[in-house]
Structures are given as C-alpha cells and as structure tokens.
N, C-alpha and C positions, 0 to 999 in steps of 0.2 A: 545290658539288662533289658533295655528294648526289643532286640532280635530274640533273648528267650524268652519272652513274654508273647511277642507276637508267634513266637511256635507253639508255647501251650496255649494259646487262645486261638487258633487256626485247629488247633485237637480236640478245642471243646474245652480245655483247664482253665481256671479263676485260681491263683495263686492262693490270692484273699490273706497274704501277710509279709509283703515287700515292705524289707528294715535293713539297715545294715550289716545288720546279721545276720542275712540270707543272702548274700553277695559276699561273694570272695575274688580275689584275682587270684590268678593261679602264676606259678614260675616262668610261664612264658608268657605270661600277661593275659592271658585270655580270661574273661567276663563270666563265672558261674552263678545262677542262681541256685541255692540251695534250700531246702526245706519244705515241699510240699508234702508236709504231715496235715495242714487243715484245706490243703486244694477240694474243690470242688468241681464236678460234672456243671459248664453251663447251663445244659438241657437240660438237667435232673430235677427234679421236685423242691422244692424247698431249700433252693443254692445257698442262701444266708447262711443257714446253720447247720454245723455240724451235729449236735443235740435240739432236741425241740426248744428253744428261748433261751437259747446263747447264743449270744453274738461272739464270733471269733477274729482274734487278732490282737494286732500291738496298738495302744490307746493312739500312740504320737504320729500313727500312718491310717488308722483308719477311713475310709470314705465317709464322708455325714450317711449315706445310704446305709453302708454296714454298720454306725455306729445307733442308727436307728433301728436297727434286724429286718430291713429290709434288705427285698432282692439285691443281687451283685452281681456284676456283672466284668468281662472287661475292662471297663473302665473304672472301675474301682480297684486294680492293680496299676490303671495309669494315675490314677491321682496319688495312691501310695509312692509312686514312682518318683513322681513333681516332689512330694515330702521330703524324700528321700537325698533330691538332687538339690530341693532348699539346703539341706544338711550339711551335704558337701560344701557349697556357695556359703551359707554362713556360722558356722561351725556349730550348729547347736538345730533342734528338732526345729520346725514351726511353732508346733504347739508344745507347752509345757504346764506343769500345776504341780498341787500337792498331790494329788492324788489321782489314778488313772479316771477316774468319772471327772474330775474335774478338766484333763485332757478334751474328754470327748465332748466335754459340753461349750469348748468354742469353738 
C-alpha cells in the first residue's frame, strides 16, 4: 500500500480515500491499490474538494484536515493508511458511531 502511495504522490496523486476496499491482493500476492475515482492533483487548486463544499471520502479513514474541507495533502493518505492498518491489528475501524458525522467528529 505504501510503495503505491509513494508512486502516486512522487506523480503529484492524493488518493484522498484509503479503506479496505481499495486494497486487494491479487493471486500472486501482490498489493493493488484501487479506486482513484476522488484522487486529486497535489498542485491543483482547491485539492480538498472534488465539488465546491464537499468533503470526499470514507468517514472511518478520513484525516481531521479532510474531514474539516481543508487542504490534503500526502499525508492524509498516510494517516488513512495507519487507520487502515489499525483495522488489520484490531479487527474493527479506529473510529466508529451511529452515524458517519458522528465518525468524523472524533
């Protein structure tokens, strides 16, 4: 997950939505990330959002920066990362709630 992360951030790419379900292993064991349908340009104007005041992504990986609609960067696909690798280690998200705002708000 790391090595494709650090290729599309050496391109310029912010993921901006590492979950479990944009990781697959594949039959020979190799590490895919999938689903840069909300990736964004580093350099490009207004990285946060895909629409003017939406914030994009899964509640349970967001960075506190992207779940405020600020900028992203980076490292707000490495911190999704650490969530992600909580997940594995203890079988369940970091965060959890009733409802996806209630996610974002710890």
């Amino acid at each position: 997950v790391l090595e494709a992360l650090a290729y599309s951030h050496q391109h310029g790419i912010v993921h901006r939505d590492i979950k479990p379900a944009n990781v697959i292993i594949t039959d020979s064991g190799a590490v895919k990330v999938m689903d840069f349908g909300i990736a964004r340009a580093l350099h490009g104007a207004q990285s946060t959002m895909t629409q003017t005041g939406m914030v994009m992504g899964t509640p349970q990986y967001l960075s506190p920066e992207q779940a405020l609609g600020k900028a992203v960067d980076h490292r707000s696909d490495l911190y999704a990362t650490g969530c992600l690798l909580y997940e594995l280690l203890a079988l369940r998200p970091p965060f959890t709630g009733e409802t996806p705002l209630s996610v974002v708000y710890q």
